[in-house]
N, C-alpha and C positions, 0 to 999 in steps of 0.2 A: 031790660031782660028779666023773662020770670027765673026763680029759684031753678025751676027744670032747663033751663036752655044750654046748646052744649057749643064747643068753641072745637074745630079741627086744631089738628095737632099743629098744623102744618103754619095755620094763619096765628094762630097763638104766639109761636117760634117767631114768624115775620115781624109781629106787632113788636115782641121784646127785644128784637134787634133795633128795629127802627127806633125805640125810644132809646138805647145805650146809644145809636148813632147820634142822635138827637141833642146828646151832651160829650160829643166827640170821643169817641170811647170809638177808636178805628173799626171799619168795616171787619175784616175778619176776628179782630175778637166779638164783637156785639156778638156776628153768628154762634162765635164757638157757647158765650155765655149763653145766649138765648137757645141754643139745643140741649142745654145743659138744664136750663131752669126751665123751658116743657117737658124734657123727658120725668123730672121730678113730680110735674100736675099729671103724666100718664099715668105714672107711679101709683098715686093717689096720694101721695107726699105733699094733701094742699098748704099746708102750711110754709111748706120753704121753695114755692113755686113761683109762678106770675104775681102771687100774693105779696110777695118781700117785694117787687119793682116800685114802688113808691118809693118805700125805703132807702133802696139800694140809689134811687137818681135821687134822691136830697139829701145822701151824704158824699156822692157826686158833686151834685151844686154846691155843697157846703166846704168842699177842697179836702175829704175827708179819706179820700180814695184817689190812689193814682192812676188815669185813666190809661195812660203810656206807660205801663212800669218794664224794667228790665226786670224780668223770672231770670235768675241765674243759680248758678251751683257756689256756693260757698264752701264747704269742705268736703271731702269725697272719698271714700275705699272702694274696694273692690263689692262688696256687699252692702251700701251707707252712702246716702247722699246728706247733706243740709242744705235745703232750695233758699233762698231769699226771694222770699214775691215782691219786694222795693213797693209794696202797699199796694199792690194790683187787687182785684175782683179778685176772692178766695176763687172762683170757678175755675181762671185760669190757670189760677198757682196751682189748685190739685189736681187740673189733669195734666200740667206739668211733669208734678211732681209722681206721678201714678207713672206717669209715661216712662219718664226713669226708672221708678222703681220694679217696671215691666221687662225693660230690657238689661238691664241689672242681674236676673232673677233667672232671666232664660240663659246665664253663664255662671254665677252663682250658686245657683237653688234657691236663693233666698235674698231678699235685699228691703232695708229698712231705708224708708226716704221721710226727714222729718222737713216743714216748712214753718218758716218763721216770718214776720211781718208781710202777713195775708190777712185776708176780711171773711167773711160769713159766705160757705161756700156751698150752702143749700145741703139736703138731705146726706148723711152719710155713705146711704147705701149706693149712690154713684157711684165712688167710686171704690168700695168694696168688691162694686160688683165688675167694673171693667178689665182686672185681672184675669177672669172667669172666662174671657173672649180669649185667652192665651191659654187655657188649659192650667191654670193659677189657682189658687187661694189667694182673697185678699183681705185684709185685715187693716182697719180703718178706726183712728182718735183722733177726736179733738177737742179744746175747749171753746165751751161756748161762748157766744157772744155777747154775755149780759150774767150776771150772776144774779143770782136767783137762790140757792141753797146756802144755807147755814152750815158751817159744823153741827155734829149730831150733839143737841140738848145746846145749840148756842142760838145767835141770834143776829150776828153779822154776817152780809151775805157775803161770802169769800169763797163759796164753787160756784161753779155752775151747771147745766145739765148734760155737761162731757160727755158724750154720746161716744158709740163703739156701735162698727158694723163688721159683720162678716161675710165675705160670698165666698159659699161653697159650690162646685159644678156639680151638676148629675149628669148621669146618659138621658133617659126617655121621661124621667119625672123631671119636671123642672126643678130650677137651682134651689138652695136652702140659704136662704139671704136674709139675716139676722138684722137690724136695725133698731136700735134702741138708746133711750136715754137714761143715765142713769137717775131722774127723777120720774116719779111715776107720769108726767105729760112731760113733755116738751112746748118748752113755752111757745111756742107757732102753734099749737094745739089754743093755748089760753088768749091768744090774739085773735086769733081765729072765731073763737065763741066769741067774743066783745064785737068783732067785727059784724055775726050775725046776730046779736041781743039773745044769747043765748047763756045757760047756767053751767056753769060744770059740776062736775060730777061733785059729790063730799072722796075725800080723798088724794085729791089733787091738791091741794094749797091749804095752809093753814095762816090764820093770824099771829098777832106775835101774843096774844094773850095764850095762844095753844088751839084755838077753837075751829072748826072748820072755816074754808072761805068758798064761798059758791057763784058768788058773782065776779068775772072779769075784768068788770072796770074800776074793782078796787085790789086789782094786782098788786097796785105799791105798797099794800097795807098789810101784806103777810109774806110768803117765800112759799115757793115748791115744795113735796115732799121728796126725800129719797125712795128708790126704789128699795124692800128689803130693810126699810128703816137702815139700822147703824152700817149695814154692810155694802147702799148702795150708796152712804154717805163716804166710805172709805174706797168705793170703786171709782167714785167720781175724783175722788185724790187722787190716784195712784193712775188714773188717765191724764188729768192736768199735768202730772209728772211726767207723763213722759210725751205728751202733744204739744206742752206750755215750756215746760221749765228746761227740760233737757233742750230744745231747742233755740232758748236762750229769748223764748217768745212770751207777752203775760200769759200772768197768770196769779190767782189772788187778788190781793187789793189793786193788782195795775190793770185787771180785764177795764175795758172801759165799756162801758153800758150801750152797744149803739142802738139801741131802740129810743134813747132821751139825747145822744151826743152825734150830730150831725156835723161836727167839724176836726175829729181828734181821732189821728189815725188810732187802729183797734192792737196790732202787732198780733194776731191771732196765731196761733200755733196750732199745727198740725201732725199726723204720721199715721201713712202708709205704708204696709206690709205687703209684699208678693211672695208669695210659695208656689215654688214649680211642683206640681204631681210628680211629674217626669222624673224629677231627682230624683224619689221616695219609690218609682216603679213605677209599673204598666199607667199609663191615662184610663185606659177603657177601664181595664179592673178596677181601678178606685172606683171609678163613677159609677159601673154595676153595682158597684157593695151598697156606693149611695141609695140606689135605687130599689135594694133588698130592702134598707135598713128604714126609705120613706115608705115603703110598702107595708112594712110591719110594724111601724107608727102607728099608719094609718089602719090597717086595718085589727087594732088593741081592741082589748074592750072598754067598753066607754061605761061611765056613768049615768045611772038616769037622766033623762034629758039629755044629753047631751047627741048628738045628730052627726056632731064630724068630729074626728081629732084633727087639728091643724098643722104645718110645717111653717117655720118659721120664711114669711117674701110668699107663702101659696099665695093667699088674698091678694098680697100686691100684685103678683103677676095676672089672676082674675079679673083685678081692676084694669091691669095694663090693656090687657085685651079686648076690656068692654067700650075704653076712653077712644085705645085706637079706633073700632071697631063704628061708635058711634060720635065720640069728641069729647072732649073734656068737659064735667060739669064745670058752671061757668054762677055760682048765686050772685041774685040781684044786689047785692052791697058791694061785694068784688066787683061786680062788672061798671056801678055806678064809681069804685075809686077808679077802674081803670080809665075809665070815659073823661074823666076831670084830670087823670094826668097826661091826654092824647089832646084833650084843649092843652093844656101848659107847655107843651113840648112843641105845640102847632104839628101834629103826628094826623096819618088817617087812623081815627078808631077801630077798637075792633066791632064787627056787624055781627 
């Protein structure tokens, strides 16, 4: 496949079930993962999309992940779940756990669902955004899967790039859906460039001498930056605490690396927020004011150069539309891993 060839949403979805079926991982969850991790490549979320399915089946093969897990409620209030995903696929545990926290929230107003021994559950803005279908806010941490950041001015990697999303609804503008990590990339970003022999930016990783680092394949050889310098180094804490620690999930020196550890469950920690509009008043009225308030965003005065002011999820949802619209870009290094794990699986490839 050349760099330009594009993949339908639809056959993309197919392929990634068949290979989770492939390693017995039961027919309806593959589905639920596999719509879970294209709606992410619509996104434009290429880094924790069809991209991660190598990964994800060779720490499968490796017993590292439980492909039957019991998702259950461990403890519970009126407003407060604590899920145990028993080491299932993070994708299942958070719409689990989102699920709860959705109808939780429509008798509540509010309800905090945290999850505890789960895996890497692809982009945060999933499930941010799926309270949003309920007339929600929702509000979305977790720690990552690998650590990568230092304390600020140290040198042992003990965060990582704790990511935090949020979706907000609007009426006629589209949603305001926050996605971020608290290091300036996310390392699926820095995987991603090695994957296409590609540099990164100066700003993104540094050495341990202090220096910039711009080539990918010698990731191991420095750490991420925070976002904000010191203060995205203390946001990334204060997410671990309560995606990680409060849940009783790692965090610190117990994350375990799964990008190098294909056999040792991960315990990932998570937490989801839902907020009813509805409690706080009118649904429509919030989402007009939304709708005032992206309007007059957008139409600020800009800086020289400058051509558009942006809304936090606009591009993504541009992307979503062009992916649906024509298929997900598909590059020829991705398409070559995927082709060599559809021989291994004995799978039909994607065409």
């Amino acid at each position: 496949m050349s760099e330009a060839a594009r993949i339908k949403a639809s056959d993309l979805e197919k392929f990634i079930a068949s290979a989770f079926e492939a390693v017995d991982v039961p027919p309806a969850d593959a589905r639920s993962i596999a719509e879970l991790m294209a709606r992410a490549d619509v996104n434009g979320s290429e880094g924790h999309g069809v991209f991660r399915l190598p990964q994800y089946i060779r720490r499968i093969k490796g017993g590292a992940v439980n492909v039957r897990p019991n998702i259950r409620i461990e403890r519970e209030a009126a407003a407060m779940a604590l899920v145990n995903g028993d080491n299932g696929m993070g994708h299942l545990v958070m719409k689990r756990a989102t699920d709860i926290a959705i109808e939780k929230a429509k008798t509540a107003g509010v309800a905090w669902v945290g999850a505890q021994w789960s895996n890497h559950a692809g982009p945060a803005s999933l499930y941010a955004s799926m309270p949003m279908e309920h007339d929600m806010i929702g509000l979305y941490l977790a720690v990552g899967s690998a650590n990568h950041l230092p304390p600020w001015g140290g040198l042992d990697m003990l965060l990582s790039t704790n990511p935090l999303a949020v979706g907000v609804p609007a009426g006629e503008e589209a949603p305001i859906v926050l996605d971020m990590a608290t290091t300036v990339a996310a390392y699926g970003k820095v995987k991603t460039k090695a994957q296409r022999g590609e540099t990164m930016p100066v700003g993104w990783m540094m050495d341990r001498e202090g220096k910039p680092l711009t080539d990918p394949k010698r990731a191991n050889e420095g750490f991420l930056l925070p976002i904000g310098d010191y203060k995205g180094y203390g946001l990334a804490l204060i997410i671990g605490l309560l995606a990680g620690t409060l849940n009783r999930a790692a965090m610190g020196k117990d994350v375990v690396d799964f990008n190098a550890d294909d056999t040792t469950p991960t315990n990932t920690g998570h937490a989801i927020v839902a907020i009813s509009i509805e409690a706080f008043g009118g649904v429509e009225e919030f989402k007009r004011s939304v709708d005032v308030l992206v309007r007059d965003l957008r139409a600020s005065k800009r800086l020289p150069g400058v051509d558009r002011v942006w809304l936090p999820g606009e591009q993504s949802h541009a992307k979503r539309a062009d992916n649906l619209r024509n298929g997900v870009p598909m590059p020829a290094a991705l398409a070559a891993s995927l082709k060599q794990l559809a021989s291994e699986l004995k799978i039909a490839p994607l065409e």
